[in-house]
N, C-alpha and C positions, 0 to 999 in steps of 0.2 A: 508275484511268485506263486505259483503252484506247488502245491506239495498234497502229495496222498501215501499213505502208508510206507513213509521214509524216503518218498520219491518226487526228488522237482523236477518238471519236466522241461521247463524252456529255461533258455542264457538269458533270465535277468538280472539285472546289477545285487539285487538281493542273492543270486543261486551264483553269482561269480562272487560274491563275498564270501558265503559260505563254505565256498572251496578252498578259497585259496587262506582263509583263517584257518582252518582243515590241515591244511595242506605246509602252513605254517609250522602250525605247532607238532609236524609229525619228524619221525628222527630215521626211523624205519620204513620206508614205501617201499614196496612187492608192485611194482607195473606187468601187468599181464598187457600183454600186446597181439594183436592180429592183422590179418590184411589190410583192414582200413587205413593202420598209419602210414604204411607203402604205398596204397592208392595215390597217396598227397606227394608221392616222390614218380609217380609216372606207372607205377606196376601195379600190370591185372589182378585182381583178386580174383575167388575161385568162382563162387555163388551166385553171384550178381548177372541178371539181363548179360549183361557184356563181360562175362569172367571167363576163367579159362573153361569153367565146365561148358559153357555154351558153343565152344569149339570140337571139344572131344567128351565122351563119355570117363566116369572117374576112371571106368576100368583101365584108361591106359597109364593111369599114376598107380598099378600095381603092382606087388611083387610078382606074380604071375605075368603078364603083360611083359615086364621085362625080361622072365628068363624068355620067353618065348618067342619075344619079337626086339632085339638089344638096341639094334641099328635104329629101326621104328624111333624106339622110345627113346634113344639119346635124341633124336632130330624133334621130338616135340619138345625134349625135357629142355634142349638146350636153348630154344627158340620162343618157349613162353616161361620157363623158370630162373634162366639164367639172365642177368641183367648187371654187367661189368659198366654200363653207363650211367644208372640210376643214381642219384647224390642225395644222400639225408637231407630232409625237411626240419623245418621250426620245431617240429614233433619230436622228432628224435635227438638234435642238438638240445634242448630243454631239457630233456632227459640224461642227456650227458651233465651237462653245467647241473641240476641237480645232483646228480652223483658225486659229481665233485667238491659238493656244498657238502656232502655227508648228511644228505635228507635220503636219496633213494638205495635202499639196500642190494637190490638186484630186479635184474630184466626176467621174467618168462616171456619169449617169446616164439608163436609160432611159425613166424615170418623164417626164408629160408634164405636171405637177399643179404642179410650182413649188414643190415644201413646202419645198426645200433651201436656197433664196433665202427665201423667208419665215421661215425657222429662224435665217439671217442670215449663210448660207454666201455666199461671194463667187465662188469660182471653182469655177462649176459647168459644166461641157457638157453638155448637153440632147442626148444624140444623137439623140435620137426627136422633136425637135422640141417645142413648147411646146403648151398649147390658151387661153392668154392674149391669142394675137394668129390674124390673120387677116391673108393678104396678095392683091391683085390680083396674076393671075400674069403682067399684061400691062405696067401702070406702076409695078408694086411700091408701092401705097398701102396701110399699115398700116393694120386696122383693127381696136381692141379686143376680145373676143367681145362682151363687154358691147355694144359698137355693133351689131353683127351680132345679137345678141337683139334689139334697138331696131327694125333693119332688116328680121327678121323678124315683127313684129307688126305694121308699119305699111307691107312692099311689100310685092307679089306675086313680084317677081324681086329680093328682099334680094341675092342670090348674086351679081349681076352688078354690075361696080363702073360707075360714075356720075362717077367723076372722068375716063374715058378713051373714047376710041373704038380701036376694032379692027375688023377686017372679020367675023375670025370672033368671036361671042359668046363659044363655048369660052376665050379667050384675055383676056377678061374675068370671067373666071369670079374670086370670091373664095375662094383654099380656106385652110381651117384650117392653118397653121404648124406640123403634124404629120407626120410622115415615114410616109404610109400604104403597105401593099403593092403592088410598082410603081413604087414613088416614088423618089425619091434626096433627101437634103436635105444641107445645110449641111457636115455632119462625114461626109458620106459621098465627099466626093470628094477626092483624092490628099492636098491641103494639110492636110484636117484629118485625113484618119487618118495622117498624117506625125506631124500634134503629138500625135496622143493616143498613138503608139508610140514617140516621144520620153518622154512622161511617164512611161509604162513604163518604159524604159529605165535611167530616171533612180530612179526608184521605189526605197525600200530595204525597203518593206512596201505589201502588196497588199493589201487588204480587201474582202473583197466580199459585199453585202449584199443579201438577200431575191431572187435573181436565179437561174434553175436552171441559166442559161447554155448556152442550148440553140441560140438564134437568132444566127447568126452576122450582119453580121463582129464584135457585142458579144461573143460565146463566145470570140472566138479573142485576147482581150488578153490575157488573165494569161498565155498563152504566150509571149507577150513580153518577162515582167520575166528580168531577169539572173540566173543561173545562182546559188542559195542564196538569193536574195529567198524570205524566209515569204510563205504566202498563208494567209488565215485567210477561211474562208466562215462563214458566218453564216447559216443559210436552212433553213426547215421540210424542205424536201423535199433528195434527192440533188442530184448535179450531176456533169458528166462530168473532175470536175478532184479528188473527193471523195479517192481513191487518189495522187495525185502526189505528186513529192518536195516537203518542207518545207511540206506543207499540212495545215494542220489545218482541223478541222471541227465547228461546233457546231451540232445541229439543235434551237435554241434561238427563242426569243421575242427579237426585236432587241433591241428597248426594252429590255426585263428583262436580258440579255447585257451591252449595252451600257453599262449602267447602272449594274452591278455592275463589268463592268472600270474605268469613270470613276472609281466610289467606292474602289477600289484605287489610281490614278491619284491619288487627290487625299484622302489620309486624315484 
């Protein structure tokens, strides 16, 4: 086992014991989650050699981008974010069956795919917003994507909602329940990032999964948990928390990680 400055680097039998004795005795887990645990369920991530950024520039996961080009950016958004075929991984069920055990408190995650709830996790926040629904930004009329695919084969102007009038068009506009760049959503303002630095707080173990933690304000929570809380990252690539006190590190396969500390967990 390696270890430097509260950081073991490889999955050995010593560094999967220490987790999952961790991981035991904790009552409270906070899992932060990113695209790496959806990678292991078939979907792109953003970053990577082969992510979605290497197909399109971020600009078109804009808010600008979309009021300007809607048609455009539903047919990327639908075709690289939306993903009704995808099925939870070992990742994410482990994560429910903890939940269920009353070890893990709640999900942050920035995934916008739903596997966590499909998996049969309960308390999840979506900080990046969902790609399940779609809102009028003018009378707040939800509307499935599934409609919005429907709307798309059969208007010309799907994007514009039909239940309201406005003066400007813009203010009709349908956009996807995503938190694009420019955007603000839901847990981005004062009350939700209040609770989600509460859960922190409260937190007796940090997990954090598949996420390089690079994009703030999601990079700056595990700064949060109180002073001796483990943090345990889980994620192919570094992250800038890799060296911190009481963090260890596995740049491990989630699934396979995970699955193995479960099976420790439950002999």
């Amino acid at each position: 086992m390696k270890k430097k400055s509260g950081v073991i680097s490889n999955m050995s039998a010593n560094t999967m014991d220490t987790c999952t004795n961790l991981i035991r005795n904790a009552k409270k887990i906070v899992v932060l989650t990113g695209a790496g645990i959806s990678t292991e369920s078939g979907i792109k991530d953003f970053r990577s050699k082969t992510g979605i950024y290497s197909l399109a520039p971020e600009y078109i996961l804009s808010l600008d981008y979309f009021y300007q080009h809607p048609k455009e950016f539903y047919q990327f958004a639908i075709e690289n974010l939306y993903h009704p075929e995808a099925v939870p991984n070992k990742g994410h069920e482990i994560l429910a069956k903890w939940e269920q055990e009353g070890k893990v408190a709640t999900i942050i995650t920035q995934n916008i795919d739903g596997l966590h709830q499909r998996a049969g996790s309960k308390n999840v926040i979506e900080f990046h917003g969902t790609m399940k629904t779609a809102t009028c930004l003018n009378c707040g009329k939800n509307y499935s994507t599934d409609e919005m695919l429907s709307r798309m084969e059969t208007m010309e102007d799907f994007y514009i909602c039909n239940n309201c009038i406005a003066n400007n068009k813009l203010e009709q506009y349908i956009k996807p329940d995503v938190v694009l760049f420019g955007d603000t959503g839901t847990w981005f303002s004062m009350a939700g990032i209040q609770t989600i630095l509460r859960y922190m707080q409260e937190a007796d173990f940090v997990l954090v999964l598949g996420t390089s933690l690079l994009v703030a304000p999601f990079s700056t929570f595990p700064q949060y948990r109180r002073q001796g809380v483990p943090l345990i990252i889980i994620n192919k690539g570094e992250t800038p928390y890799d060296f911190g006190q009481d963090t260890y590190v596995i740049h491990e396969s989630i699934g396979k990680t995970m699955e193995e500390i479960n099976n420790q967990l439950h002999p």
